[in-house]
BAGUDO-810316 format. One record per residue: residue in three letters; x, z, y of N, C-alpha, C in turn; chain. Coordinates in Angstrom, 2 decimals, always signed. Each point is the difference from the previous one (the first is absolute). Example, Ala and Ser with C-alpha at 12.3 -4.5 7.8 and 13.67 -1.06 7.14 Angstrom:
BEGIN
+-----+---------+---------+---------+---------+---------+----------+---------+---------+---------+----+
!  aa !  n.east !    n.up ! n.north ! ca.east !   ca.up ! ca.north !  c.east !    c.up ! c.north ! ch !
+-----+---------+---------+---------+---------+---------+----------+---------+---------+---------+----+
! ALA !  +13.19 !   +7.80 !   -5.69 !   -0.89 !   +0.00 !    +1.19 !   +0.90 !   +0.00 !   +1.20 !  A !
! SER !   -0.35 !   -0.72 !   +1.05 !   +0.82 !   +0.06 !    +1.19 !   -0.77 !   +0.73 !   +1.09 !  A !
+-----+---------+---------+---------+---------+---------+----------+---------+---------+---------+----+
//
This chain:
BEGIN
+-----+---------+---------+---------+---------+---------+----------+---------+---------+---------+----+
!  aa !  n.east !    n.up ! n.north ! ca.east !   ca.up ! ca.north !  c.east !    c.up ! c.north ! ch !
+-----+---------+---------+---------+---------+---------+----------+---------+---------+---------+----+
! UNK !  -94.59 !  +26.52 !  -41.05 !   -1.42 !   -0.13 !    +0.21 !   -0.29 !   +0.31 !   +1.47 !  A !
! UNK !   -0.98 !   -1.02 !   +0.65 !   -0.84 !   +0.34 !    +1.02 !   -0.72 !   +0.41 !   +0.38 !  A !
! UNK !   -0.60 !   +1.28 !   +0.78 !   -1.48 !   +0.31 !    +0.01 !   -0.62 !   +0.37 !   +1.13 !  A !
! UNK !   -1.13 !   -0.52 !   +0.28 !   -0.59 !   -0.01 !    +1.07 !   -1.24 !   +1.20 !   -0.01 !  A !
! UNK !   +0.11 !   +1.09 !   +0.74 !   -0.89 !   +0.88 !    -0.24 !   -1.13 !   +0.57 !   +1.06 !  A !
! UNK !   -1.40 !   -0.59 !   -0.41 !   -0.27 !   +0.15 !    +1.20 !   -0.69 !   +1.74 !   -0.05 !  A !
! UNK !   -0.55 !   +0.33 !   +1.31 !   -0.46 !   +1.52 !    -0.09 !   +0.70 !   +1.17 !   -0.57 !  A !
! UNK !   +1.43 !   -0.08 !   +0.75 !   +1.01 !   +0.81 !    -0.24 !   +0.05 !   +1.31 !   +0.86 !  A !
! UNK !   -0.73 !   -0.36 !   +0.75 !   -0.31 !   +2.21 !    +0.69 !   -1.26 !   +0.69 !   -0.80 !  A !
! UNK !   -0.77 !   -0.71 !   -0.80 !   -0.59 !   +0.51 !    -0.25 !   -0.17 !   +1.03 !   -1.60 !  A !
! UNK !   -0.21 !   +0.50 !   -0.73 !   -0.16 !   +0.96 !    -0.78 !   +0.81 !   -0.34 !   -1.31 !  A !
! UNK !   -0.55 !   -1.59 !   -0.68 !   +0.33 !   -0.63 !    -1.03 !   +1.37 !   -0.79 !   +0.29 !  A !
! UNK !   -0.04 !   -0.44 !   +1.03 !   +1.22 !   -0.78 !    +0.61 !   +1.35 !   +0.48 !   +0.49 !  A !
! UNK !   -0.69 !   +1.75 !   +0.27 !   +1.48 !   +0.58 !    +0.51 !   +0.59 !   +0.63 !   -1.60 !  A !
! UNK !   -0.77 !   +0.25 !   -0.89 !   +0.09 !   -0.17 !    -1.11 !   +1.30 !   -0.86 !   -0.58 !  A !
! UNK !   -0.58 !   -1.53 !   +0.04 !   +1.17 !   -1.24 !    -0.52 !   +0.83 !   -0.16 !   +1.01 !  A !
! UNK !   -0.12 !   +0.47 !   +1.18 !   +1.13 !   -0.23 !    +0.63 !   +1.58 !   +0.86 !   +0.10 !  A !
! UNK !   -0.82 !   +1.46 !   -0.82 !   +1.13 !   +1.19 !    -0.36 !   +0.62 !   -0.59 !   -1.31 !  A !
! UNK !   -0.83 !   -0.69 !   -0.96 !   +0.93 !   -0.48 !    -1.15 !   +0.64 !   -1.26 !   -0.18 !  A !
! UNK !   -0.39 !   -1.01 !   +0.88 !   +0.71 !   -1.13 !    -0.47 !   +1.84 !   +0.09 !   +0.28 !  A !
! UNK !   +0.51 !   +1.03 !   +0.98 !   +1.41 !   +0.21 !    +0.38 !   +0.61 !   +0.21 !   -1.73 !  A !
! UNK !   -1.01 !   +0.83 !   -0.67 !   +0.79 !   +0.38 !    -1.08 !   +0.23 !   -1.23 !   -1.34 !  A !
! UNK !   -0.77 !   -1.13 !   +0.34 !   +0.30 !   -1.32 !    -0.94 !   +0.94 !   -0.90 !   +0.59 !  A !
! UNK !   +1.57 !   +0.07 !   -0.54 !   +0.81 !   -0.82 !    +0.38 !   -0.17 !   -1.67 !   +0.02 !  A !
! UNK !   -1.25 !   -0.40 !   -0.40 !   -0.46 !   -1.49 !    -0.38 !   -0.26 !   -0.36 !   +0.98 !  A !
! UNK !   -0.59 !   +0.88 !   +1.18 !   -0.55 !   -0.01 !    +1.39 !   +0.71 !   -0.28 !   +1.26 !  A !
! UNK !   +0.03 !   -1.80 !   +0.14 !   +1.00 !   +0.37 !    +1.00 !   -0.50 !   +0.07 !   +1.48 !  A !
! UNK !   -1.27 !   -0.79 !   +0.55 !   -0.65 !   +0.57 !    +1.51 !   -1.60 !   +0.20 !   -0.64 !  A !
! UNK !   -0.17 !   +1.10 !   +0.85 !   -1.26 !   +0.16 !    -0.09 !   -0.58 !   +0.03 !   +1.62 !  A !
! UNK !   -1.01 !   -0.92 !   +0.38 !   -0.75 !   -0.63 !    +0.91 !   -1.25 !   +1.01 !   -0.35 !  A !
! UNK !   -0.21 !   +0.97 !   +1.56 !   -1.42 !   +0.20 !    +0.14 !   -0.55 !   -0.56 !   +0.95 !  A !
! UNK !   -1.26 !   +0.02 !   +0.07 !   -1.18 !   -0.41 !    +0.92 !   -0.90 !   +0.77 !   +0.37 !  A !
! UNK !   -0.10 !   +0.53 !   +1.45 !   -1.18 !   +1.00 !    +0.09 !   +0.13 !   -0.32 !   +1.45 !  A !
! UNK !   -1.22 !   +0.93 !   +0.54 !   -0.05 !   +0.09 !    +1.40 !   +0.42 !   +0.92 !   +0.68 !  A !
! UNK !   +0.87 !   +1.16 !   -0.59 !   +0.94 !   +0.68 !    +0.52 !   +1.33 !   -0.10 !   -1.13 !  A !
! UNK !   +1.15 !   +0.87 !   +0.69 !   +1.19 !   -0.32 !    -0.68 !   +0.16 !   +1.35 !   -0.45 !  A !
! UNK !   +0.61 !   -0.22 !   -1.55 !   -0.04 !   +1.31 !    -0.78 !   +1.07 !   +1.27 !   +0.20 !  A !
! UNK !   +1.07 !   -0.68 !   +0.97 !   +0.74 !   +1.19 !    +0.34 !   +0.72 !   +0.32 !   -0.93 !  A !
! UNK !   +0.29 !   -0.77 !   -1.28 !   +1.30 !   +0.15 !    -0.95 !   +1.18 !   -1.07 !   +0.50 !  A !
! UNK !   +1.17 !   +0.72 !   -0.25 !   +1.18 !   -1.07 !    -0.13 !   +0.72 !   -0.31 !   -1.12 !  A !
! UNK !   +0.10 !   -1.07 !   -0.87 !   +0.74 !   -0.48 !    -0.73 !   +0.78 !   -1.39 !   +0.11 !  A !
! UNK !   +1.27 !   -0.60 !   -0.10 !   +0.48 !   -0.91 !    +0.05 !   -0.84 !   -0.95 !   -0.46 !  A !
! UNK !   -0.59 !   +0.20 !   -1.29 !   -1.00 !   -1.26 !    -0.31 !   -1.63 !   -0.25 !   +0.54 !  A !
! UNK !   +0.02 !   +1.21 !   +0.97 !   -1.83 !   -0.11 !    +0.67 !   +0.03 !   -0.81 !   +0.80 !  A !
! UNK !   -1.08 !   -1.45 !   +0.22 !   +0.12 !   -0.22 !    +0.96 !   -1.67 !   +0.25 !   +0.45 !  A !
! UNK !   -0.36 !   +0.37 !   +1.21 !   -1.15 !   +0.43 !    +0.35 !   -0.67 !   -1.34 !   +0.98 !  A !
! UNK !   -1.27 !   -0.12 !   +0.42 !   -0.87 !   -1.46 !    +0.66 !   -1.21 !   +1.67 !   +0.19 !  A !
! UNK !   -0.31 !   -0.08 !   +1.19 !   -1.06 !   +1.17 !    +0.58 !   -0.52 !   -1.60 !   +0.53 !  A !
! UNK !   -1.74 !   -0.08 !   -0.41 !   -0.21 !   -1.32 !    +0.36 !   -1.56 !   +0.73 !   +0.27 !  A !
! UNK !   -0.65 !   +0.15 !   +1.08 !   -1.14 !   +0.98 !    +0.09 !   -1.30 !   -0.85 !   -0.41 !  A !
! UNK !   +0.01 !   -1.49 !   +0.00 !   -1.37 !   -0.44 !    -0.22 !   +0.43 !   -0.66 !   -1.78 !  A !
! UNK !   -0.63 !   +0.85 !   -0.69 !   -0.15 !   -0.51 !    -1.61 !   -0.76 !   -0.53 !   -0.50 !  A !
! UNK !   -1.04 !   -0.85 !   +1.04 !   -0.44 !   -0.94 !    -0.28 !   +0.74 !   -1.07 !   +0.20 !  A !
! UNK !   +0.60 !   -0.04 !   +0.67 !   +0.63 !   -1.77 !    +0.31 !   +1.68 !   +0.51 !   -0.10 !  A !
! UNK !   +0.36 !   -1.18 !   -0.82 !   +1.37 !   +0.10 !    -0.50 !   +1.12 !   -1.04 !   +0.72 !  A !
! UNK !   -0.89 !   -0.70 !   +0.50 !   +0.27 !   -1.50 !    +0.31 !   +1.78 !   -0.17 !   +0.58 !  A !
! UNK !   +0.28 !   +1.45 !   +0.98 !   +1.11 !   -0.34 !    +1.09 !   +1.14 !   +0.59 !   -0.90 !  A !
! UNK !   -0.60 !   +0.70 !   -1.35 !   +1.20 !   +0.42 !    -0.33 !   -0.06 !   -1.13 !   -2.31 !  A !
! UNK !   -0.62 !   -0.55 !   +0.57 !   -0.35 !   -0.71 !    -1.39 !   +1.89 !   -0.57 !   -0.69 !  A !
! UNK !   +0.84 !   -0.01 !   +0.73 !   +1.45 !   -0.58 !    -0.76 !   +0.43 !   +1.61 !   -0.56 !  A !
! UNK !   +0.00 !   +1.26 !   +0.78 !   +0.46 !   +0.93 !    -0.62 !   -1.00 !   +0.31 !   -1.43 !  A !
! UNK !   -0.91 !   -0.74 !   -0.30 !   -0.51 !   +0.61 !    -1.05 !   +0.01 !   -0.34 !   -1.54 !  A !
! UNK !   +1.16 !   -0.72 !   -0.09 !   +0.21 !   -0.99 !    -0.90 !   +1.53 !   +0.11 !   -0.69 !  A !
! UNK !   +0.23 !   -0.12 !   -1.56 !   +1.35 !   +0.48 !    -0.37 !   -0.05 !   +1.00 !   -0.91 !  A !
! UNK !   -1.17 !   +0.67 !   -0.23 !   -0.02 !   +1.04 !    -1.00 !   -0.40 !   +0.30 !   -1.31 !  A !
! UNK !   +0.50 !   +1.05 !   -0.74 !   -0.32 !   +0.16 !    -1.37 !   -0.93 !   +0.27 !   -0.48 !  A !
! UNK !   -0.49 !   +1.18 !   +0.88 !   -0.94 !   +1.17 !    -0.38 !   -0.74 !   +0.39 !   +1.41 !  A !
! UNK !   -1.70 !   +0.33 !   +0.05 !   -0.24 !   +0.51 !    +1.12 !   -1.05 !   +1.23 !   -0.64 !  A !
! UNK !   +0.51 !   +0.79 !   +1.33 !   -1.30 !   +1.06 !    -0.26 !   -0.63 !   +0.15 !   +1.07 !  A !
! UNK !   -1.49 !   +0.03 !   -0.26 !   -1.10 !   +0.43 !    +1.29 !   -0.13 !   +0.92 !   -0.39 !  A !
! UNK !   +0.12 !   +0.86 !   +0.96 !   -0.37 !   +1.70 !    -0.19 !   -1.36 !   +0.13 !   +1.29 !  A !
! UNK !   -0.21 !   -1.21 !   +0.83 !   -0.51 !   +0.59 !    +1.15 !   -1.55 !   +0.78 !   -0.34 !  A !
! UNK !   -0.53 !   +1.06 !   +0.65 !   -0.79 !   +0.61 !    -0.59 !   -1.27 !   -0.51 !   +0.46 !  A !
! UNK !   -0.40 !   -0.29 !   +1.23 !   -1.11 !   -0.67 !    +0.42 !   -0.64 !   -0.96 !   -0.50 !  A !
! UNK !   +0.77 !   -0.74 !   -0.76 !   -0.43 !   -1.50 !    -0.39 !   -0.53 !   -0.04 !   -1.73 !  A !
+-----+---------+---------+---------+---------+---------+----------+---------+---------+---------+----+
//
């Protein structure tokens, strides 16, 4: 499984981002935020992309996945 997680520094997100290591089904997990969460795992791959309104320059990395979670809290 793939998962794309967005709002991963924040409260709910650093949350799913401490448990998905422990589901072997999981093989990359993709976050999205405007800072970088400062974990390392072989399967994290991190995109610090500061304007979350417009997706446009990174629109091919966002595609491929199983499962997403928005955690971001503002929105």
């Amino acid at each position: 499984m793939n998962i794309i997680l967005f709002g991963a520094t924040g409260m709910i997100g650093q949350g799913v981002l401490r448990e998905w290591p422990l589901d072997p089904s999981v093989q990359v997990v993709k976050t999205l935020g405007r800072t970088a969460t400062g974990v390392q795992h072989p399967k994290l791959r991190e995109i610090v992309h500061t304007n979350l309104w417009d997706f446009s320059s990174i629109k091919p990395e966002l595609s491929g996945f199983d499962a997403c979670f928005f955690c971001h809290e503002s929105w």
